[in-house]
PDB file with one MODEL, atoms N, CA, C and O in Angstrom:
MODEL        1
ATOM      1  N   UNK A   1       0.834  -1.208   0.000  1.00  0.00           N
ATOM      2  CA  UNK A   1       0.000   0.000   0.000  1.00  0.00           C
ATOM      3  C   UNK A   1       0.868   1.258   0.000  1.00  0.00           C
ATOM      4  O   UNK A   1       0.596   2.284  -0.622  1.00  0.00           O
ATOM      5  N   UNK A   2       2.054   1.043   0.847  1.00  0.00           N
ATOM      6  CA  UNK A   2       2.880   2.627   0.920  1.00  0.00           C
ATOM      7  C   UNK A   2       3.192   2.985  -0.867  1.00  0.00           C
ATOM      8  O   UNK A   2       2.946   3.881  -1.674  1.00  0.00           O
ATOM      9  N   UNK A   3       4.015   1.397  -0.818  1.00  0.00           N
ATOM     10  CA  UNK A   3       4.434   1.614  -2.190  1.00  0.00           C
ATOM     11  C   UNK A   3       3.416   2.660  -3.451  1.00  0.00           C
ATOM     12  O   UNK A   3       3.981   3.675  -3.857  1.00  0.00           O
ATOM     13  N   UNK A   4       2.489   2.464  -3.802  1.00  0.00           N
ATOM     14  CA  UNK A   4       1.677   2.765  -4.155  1.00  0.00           C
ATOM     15  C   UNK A   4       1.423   4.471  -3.858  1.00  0.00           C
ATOM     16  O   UNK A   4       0.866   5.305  -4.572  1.00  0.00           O
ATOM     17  N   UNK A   5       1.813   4.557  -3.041  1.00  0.00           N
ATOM     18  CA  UNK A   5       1.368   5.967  -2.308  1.00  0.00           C
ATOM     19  C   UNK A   5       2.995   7.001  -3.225  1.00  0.00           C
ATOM     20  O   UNK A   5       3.178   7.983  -3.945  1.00  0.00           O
ATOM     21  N   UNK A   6       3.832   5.842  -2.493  1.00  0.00           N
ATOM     22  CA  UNK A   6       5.416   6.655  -2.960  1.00  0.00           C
ATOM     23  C   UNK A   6       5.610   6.929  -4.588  1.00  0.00           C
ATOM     24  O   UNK A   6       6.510   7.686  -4.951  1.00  0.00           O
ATOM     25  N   UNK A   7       4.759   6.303  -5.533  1.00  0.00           N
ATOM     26  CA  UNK A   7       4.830   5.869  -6.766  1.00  0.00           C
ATOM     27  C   UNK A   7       3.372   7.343  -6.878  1.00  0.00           C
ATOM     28  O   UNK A   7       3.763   8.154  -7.717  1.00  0.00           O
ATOM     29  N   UNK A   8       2.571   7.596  -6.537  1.00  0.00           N
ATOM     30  CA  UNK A   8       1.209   8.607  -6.604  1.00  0.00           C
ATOM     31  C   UNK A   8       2.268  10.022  -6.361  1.00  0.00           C
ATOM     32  O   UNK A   8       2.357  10.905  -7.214  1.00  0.00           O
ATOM     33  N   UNK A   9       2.967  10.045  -5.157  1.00  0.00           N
ATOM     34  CA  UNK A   9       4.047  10.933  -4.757  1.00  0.00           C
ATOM     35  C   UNK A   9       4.758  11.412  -6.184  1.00  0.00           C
ATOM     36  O   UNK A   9       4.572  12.427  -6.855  1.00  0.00           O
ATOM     37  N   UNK A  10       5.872   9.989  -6.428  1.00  0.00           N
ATOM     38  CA  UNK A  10       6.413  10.544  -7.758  1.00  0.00           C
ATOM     39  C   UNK A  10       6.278  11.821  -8.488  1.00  0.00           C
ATOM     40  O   UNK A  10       6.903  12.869  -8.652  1.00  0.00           O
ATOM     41  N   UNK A  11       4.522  10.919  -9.065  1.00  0.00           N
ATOM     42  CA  UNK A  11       4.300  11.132 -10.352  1.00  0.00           C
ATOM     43  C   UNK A  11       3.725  12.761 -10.387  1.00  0.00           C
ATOM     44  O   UNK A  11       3.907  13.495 -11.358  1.00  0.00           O
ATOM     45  N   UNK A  12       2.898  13.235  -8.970  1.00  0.00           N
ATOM     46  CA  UNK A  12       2.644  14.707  -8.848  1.00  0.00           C
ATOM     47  C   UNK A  12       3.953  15.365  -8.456  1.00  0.00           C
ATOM     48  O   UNK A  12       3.872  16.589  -8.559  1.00  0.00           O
ATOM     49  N   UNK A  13       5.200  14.909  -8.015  1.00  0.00           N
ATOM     50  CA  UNK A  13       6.110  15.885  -8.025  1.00  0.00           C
ATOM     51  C   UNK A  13       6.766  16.210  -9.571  1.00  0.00           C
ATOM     52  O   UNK A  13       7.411  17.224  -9.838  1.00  0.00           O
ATOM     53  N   UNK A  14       6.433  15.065 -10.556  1.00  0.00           N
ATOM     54  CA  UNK A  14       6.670  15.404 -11.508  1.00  0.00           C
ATOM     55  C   UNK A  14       6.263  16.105 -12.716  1.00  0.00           C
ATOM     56  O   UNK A  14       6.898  16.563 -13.665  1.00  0.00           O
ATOM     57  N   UNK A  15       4.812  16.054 -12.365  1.00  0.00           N
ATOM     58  CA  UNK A  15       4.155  16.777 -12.916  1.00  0.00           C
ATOM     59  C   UNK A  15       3.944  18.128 -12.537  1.00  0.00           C
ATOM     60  O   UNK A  15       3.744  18.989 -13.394  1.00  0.00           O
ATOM     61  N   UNK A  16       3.976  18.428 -11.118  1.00  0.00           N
ATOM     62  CA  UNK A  16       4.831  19.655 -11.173  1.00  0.00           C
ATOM     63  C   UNK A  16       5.364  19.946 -11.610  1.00  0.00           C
ATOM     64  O   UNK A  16       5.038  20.844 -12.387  1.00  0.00           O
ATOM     65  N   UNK A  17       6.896  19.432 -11.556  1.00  0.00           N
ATOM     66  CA  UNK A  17       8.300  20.100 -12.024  1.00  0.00           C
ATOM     67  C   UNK A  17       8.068  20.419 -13.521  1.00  0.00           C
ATOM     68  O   UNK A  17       8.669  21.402 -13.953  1.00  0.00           O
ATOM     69  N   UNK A  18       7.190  19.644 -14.468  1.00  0.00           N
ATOM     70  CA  UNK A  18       7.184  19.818 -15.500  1.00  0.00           C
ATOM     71  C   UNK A  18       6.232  20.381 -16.099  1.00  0.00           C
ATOM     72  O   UNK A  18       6.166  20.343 -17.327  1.00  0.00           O
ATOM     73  N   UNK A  19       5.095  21.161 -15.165  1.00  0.00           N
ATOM     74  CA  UNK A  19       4.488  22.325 -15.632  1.00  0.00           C
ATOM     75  C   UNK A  19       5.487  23.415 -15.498  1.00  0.00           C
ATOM     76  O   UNK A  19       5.868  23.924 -16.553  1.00  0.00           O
ATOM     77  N   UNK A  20       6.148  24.018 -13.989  1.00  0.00           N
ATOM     78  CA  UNK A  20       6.941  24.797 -13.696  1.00  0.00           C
ATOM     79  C   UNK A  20       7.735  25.052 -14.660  1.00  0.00           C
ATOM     80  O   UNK A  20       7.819  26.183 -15.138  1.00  0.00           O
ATOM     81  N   UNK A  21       8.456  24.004 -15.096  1.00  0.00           N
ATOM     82  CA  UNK A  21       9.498  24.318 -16.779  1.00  0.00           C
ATOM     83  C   UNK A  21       8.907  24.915 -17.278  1.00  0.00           C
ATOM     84  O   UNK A  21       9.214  26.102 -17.389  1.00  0.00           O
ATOM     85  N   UNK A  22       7.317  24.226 -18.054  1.00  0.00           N
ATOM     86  CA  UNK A  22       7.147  25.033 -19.430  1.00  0.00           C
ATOM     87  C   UNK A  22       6.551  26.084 -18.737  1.00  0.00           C
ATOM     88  O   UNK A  22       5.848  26.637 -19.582  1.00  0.00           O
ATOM     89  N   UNK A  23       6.448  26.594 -17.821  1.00  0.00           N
ATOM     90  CA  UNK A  23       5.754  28.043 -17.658  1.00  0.00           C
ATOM     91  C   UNK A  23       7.252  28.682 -17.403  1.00  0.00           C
ATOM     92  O   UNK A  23       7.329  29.768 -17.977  1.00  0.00           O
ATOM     93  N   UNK A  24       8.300  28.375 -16.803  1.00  0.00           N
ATOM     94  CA  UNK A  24       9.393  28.651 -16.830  1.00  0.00           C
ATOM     95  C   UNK A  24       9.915  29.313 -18.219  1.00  0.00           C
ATOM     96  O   UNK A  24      10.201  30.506 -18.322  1.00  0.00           O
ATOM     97  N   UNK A  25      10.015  28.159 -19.500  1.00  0.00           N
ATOM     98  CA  UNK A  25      10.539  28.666 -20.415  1.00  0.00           C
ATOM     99  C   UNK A  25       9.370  29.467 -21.384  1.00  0.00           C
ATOM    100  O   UNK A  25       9.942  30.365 -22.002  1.00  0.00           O
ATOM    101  N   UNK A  26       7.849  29.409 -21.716  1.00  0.00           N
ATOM    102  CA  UNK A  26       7.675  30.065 -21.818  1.00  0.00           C
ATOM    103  C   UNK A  26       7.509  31.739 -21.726  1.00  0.00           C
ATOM    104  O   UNK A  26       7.299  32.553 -22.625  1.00  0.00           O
ATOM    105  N   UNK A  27       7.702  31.941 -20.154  1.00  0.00           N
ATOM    106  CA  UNK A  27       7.457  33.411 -19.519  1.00  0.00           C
ATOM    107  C   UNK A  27       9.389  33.595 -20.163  1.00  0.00           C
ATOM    108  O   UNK A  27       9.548  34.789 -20.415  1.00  0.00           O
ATOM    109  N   UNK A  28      10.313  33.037 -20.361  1.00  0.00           N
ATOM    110  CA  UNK A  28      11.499  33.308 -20.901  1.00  0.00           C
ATOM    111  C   UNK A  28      11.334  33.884 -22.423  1.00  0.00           C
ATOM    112  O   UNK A  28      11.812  34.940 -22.838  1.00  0.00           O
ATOM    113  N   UNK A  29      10.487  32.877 -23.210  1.00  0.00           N
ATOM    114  CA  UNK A  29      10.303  32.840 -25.033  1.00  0.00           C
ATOM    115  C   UNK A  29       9.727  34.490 -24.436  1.00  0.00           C
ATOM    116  O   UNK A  29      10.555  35.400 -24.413  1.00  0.00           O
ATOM    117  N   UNK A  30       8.697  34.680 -24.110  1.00  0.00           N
ATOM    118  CA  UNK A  30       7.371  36.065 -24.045  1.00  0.00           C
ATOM    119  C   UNK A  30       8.653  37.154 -23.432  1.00  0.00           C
ATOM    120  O   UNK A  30       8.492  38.330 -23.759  1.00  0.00           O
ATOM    121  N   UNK A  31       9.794  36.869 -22.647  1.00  0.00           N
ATOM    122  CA  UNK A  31      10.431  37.813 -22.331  1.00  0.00           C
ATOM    123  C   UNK A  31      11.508  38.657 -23.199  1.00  0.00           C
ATOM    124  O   UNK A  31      11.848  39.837 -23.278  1.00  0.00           O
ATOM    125  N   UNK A  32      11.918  37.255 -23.894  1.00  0.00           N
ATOM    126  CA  UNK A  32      13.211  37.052 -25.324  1.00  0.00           C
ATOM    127  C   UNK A  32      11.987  38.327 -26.476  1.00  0.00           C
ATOM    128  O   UNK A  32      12.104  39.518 -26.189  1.00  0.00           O
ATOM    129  N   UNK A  33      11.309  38.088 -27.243  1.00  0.00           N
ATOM    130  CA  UNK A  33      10.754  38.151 -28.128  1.00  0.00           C
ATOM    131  C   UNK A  33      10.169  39.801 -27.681  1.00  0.00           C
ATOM    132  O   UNK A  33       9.607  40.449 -28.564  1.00  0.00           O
ATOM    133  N   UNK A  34      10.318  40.336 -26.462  1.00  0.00           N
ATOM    134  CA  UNK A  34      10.229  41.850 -26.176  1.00  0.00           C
ATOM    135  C   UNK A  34      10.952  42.514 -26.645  1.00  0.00           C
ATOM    136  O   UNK A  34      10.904  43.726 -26.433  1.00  0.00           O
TER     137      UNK A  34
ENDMDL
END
């Protein structure tokens, strides 16, 4: 059962991290292109 939990954990820290990028490099592209 933990397992399961640690693997749910993962996958929203990663999906974080990998919205954060593309809002990261977008707000960069929208900054470049000023």
């Amino acid at each position: 059962m933990k397992k399961k939990w640690d693997a749910l954990l993962f996958l929203v820290i990663l999906a974080i991290g990998s919205l954060s990028l593309l809002v990261i490099f977008s707000i960069d592209k929208n900054l470049a292109a000023n």
